[in-house]
N, C-alpha and C positions, 0 to 999 in steps of 0.2 A: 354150223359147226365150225370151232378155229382150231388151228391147231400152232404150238408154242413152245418149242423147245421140246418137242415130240410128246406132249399131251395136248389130247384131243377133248376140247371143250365145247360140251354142247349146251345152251341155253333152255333150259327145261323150265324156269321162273314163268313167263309168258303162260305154255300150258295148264302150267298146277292152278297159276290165278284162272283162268279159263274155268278151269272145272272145278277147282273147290271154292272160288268166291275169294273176296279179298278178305273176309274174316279170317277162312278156312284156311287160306294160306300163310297168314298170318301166326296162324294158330301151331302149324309146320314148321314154322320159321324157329320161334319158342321153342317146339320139339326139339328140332336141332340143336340149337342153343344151348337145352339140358343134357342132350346126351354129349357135347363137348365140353361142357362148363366140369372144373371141379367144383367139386360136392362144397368141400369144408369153407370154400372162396365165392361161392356163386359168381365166379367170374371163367372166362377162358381165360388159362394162363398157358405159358408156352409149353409149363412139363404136361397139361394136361390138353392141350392141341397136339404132342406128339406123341401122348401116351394111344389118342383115337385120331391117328393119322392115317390109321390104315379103314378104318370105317369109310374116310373121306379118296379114299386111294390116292394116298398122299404117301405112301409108304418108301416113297423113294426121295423124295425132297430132303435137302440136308437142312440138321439146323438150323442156319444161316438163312432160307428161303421161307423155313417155317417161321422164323424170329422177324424177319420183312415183314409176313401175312399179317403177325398178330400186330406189328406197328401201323401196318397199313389203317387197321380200324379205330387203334388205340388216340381215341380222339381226346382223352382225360390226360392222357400221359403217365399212366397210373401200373404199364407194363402187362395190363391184361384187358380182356373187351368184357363191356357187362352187356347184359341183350341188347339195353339200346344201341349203342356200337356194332354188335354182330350184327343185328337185322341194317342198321344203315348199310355199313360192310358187303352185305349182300346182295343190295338192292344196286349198290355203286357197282357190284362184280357183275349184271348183269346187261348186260346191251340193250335188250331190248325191252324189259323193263322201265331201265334210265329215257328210252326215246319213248314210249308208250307213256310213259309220267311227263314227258317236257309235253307230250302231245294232250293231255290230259291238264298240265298247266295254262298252255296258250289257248285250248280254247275256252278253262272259264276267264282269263284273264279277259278276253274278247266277248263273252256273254256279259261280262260287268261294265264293259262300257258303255 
């Protein structure tokens, strides 16, 4: 658990892959995805990450820090994330995760030599 300008962030990514499988997490991921994304855009756009910011308990972040998040993923430059953005997004916001995938890298890299 970290805590960051007085939000307390805990790492839950680890366990869901744990017990739902990396499909089933995956499949989670997507879930989210649509319940942020607008409908008419199939994308997250900023009005519609602030319109369900409070889903995310995010309800106190200003603009300004929501408008950060969505560039944070915005790898197109296109002002909004489509899932593949979200889910990388996700995967980069996680800790442990990101070290469980580099651990997961090195060792097929090291099985292929």
């Amino acid at each position: 658990m970290a805590s960051r300008n007085g939000i307390i962030f805990e790492d839950f990514f680890p366990a869901m892959v744990e017990k739902l499988g990396a499909d089933g997490f995956m499949k989670e991921l997507c879930n989210g995805f649509r319940v942020l994304m607008d409908g008419e855009k199939g994308a997250i756009t900023f009005e519609s990450l602030k319109r369900n910011a409070e889903l995310l308990g995010l309800q106190d972040m200003s603009d300004d820090e929501l408008m950060c998040m969505l560039r944070e993923g915005d790898l197109d430059g296109d002002g909004a994330l489509n899932q593949m953005e979200f889910c990388t997004l996700m995967f980069r916001l996680s800790p442990d995760l990101m070290t469980t995938s580099r651990k997961w890298l090195v060792e097929t890299l090291v099985s292929e030599m």
